[in-house]
N, C-alpha and C positions, 0 to 999 in steps of 0.2 A: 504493500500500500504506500511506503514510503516513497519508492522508486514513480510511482505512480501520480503522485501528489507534484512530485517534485518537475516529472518530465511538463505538467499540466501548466505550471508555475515557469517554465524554461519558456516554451511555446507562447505565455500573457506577454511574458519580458520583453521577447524576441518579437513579437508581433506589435507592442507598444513603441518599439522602440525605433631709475628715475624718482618719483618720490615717492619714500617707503608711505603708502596709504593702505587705509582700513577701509575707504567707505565702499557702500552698498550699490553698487552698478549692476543693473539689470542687461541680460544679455537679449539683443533682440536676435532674433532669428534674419538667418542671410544663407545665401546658398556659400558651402565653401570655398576661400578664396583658390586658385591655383597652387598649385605647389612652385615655390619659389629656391633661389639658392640657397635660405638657408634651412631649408628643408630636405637635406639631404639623409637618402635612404639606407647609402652606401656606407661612406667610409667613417668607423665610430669615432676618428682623430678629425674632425672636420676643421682642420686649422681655417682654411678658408673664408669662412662664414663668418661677415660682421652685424648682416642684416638684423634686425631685432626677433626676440624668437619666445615666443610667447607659452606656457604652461599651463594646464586645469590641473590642481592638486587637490585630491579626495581624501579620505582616511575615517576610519572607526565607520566603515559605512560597507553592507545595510546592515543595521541595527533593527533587530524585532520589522513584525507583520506593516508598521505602518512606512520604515522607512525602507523597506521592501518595494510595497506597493510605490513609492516615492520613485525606484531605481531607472525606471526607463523614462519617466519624463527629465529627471536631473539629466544622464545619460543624455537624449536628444536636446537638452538644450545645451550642451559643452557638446555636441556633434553642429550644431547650428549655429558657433558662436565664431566668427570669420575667422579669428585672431589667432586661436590656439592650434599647433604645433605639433603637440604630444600632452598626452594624459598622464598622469601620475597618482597613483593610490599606496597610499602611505601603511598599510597592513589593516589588519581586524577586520574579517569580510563577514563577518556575523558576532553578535553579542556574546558575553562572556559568561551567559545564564542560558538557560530557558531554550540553546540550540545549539542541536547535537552536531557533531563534529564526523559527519555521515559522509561517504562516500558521491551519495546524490545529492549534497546541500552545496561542496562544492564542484562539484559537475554544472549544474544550478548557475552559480556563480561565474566560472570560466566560460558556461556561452553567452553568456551575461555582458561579458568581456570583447566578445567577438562583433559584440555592436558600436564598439566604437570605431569613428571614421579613420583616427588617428592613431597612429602607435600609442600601447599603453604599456608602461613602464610601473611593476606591482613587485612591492617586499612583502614579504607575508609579515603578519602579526601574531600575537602570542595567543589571540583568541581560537586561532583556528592550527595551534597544535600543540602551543605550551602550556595550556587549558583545560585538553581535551581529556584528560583523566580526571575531571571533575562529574563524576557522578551524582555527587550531592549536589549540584548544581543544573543538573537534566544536559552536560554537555555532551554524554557517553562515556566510555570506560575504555581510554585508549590511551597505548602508549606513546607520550608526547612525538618520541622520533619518528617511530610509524606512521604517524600523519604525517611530519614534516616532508617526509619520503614521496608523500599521498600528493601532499601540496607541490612540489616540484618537479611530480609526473605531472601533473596536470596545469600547472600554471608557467613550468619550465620547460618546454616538450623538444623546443630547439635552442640549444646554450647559445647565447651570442646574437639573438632574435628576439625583440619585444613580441607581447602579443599587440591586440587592435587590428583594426583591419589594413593599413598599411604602413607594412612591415619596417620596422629599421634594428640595422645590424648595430650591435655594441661588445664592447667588451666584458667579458664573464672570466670572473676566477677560477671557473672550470676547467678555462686554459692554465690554469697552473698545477703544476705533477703536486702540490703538498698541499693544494685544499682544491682540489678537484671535485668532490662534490656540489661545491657551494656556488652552482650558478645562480642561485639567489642575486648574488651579488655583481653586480653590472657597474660600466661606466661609459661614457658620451662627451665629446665635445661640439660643442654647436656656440656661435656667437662670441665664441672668446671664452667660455667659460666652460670647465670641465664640471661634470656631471657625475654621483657615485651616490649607488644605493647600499645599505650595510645589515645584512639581520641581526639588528640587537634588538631585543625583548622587552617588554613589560615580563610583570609579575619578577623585579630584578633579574632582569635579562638571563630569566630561566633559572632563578633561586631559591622559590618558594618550594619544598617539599612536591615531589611528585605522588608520592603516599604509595598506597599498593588495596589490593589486588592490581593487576595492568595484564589484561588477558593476552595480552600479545608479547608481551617480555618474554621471549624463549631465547634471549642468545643472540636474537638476529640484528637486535637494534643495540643502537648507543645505550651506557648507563647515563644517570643524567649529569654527572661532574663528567663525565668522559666529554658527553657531548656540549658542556660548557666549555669547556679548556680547550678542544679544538675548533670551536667555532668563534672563541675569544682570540685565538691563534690568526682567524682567517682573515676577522673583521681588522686587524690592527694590520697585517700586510696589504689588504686593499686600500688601509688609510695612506697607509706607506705610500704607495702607490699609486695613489689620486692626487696628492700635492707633489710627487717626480715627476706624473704627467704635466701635471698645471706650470710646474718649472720648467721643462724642457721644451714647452710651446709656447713660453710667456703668458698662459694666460690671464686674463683680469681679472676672474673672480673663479670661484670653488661654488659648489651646493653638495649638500649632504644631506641624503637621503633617510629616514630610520623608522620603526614607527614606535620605537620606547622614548615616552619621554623622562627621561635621565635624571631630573628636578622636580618630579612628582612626588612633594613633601607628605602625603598622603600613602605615600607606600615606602618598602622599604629600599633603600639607592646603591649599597654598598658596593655590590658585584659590576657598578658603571664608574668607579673611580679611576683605575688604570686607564679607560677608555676616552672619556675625558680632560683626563690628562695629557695625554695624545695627542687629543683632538687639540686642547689650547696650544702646547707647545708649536703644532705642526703649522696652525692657524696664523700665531702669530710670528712664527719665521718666515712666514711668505707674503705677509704683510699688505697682502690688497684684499678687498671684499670678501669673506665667508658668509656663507646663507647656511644655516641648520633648519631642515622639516623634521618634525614630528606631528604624532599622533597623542596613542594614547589616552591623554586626560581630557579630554573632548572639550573643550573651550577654547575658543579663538586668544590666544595672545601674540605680543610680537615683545622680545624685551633682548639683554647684554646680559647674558648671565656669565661669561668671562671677564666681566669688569668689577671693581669691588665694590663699589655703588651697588651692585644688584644685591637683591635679597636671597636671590640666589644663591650669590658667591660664595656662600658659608658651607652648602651641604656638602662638597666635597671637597674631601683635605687636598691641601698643595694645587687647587686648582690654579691655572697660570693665568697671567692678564692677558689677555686679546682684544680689544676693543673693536677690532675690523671684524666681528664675529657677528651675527645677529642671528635670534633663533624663533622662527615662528611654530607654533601649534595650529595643526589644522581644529576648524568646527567638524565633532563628531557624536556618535553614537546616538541613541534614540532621545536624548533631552532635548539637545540644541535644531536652531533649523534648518532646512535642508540646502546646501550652498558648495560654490567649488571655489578655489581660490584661484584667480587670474594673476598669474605670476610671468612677469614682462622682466625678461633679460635685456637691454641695450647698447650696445658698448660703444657706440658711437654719440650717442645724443645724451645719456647719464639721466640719472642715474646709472649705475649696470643693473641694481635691482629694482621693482616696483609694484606692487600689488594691490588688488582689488575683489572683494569679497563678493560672490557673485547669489546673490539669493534665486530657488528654486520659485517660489514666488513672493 
């Protein structure tokens, strides 16, 4: 019945379907522009490209029945919006309650995916596999890595290939012999600015107690410290290697992709201090514009949590200065309302970054 419900629900979806600013611009509907140069499909080092090059960033989304039902009108309207480029969903493609971490929820999901006009660019989130042993929660009874497995059959099919409907080639860690698994993890340069997405976690990037029974633990998957310490391994070499690209092509600016937000005083932070660390060090040795997306804690913010001013600054020791760092949180999950964030890279007209919050209605 599940499998049934779910194909019913694929078919509604599929059938329906500069100055850092906050405000609310409605996107009107246009037929899409041409594809231009800096729209390149091919090469993921697009040194090239200064034209401006425009982003939809999604996250903690769909949350519950209603912002389900929400999916394919937000969907067509970031398909109808002249400007954007490439999609971007920041992880949690279902809520962290009340929905089961099923083989047809995200199948569901992934053709879901396939209606967009653009390349989409998706890091999974912690709800949909570092979660998913939460039976007291109606999430199912599975083991975290097992999903994770699940989620990269189906959302990773070709390493080095966004999903959306046209295509663009990027670079995947998969190409590297010592974290070859982790095509999660992707990078892009378009408009002077190199592009990197990293699976680090909520629930402390996969800290909190996995507990047990885990009906699929036989041996085949990671234990869960195993599969922190090599995935903490992977993310810090692809940091590595997001700021050697950006240096080796003079880039003007960095983003960075994730969907744990790292400063969610509400939960516990520990297991993100090394990573962080990192992150300012690297940040501020290369000293022109860093952008940080997250998810996560579903509220729109934009703040300098590497500078000591911030309230921030405190939750992690030895945090370094960076000032040229800014981090926004996408609006998520089933409280806040339904919107994508119009994120404008320009590197000729300046800002480099610029943003505009796009409401659903």
């Amino acid at each position: 019945m599940l499998r049934a419900r779910s194909t019913l629900c694929v078919a509604m979806l599929l059938a329906a379907a500069g100055t850092a600013c906050t405000s609310d611009t409605p996107a009107t509907p246009h037929a899409k522009a041409q594809v231009g140069p800096s729209l390149t499909t091919g090469n993921p080092i697009n040194t090239g490209s200064k034209e401006a090059y425009t982003i939809a960033v999604i996250g903690d989304f769909p949350y519950g029945a209603a912002k389900l039902a929400d999916l394919p009108n937000l969907f067509a309207l970031i398909n109808s919006d002249p400007k954007v480029d490439l999609v971007m969903h920041l992880g949690d493609i279902k809520a962290g309650s009340n929905a089961a971490c099923t083989d047809e929820y995200f199948e569901m999901i992934q053709q879901a995916f396939t209606t967009f006009k653009d390349p989409l660019v998706y890091t999974p989130g912690d709800n949909e596999w570092v979660d998913c042993h939460q039976a007291s929660k109606n999430n199912g009874l599975f083991t975290p890595t097992e999903r994770l497995e699940k989620v990269r059959e189906l959302f990773f099919p070709v390493a080095g290939q966004t999903l959306g409907g046209r295509k663009k080639q990027v670079l995947t860690e998969a190409d590297d012999p010592d974290n070859s698994r982790y095509r999660e993890n992707v990078m892009w340069m378009e408009s002077q600015v190199v592009f990197a997405s990293f699976n680090v976690q909520g629930s402390n990037d996969d800290g909190a107690a996995w507990g047990t029974p885990l009906p699929t633990d036989a041996g085949n998957f990671d234990s869960q410290s195993g599969e922190r310490a090599a995935r903490a391994r992977a993310n810090s070499a692809w940091l590595d290697k997001t700021f050697q690209t950006a240096a080796e092509n003079d880039a003007a600016g960095v983003v960075l992709m994730m969907q744990a937000d790292m400063w969610d005083a509400t939960a516990s932070l520990n297991n993100f201090d090394a990573f962080i660390v990192h992150i300012g060090n690297l940040a501020a040795a290369f000293g022109k514009p860093v952008l940080l997306l997250e998810g996560d804690s579903h509220s729109f913010r934009v703040d300098q949590p590497f500078t000591s001013a911030s309230p921030l600054f405190a939750l992690h020791p030895s945090t370094p200065i960076a000032p040229n760092l800014t981090r926004i949180v996408v609006e998520g999950s089933d409280k806040g309302r339904t919107e994508y964030l119009r994120l404008t890279v320009d590197p000729q007209h300046g800002p480099l970054f610029s943003w505009e919050r796009v409401p659903l209605n």
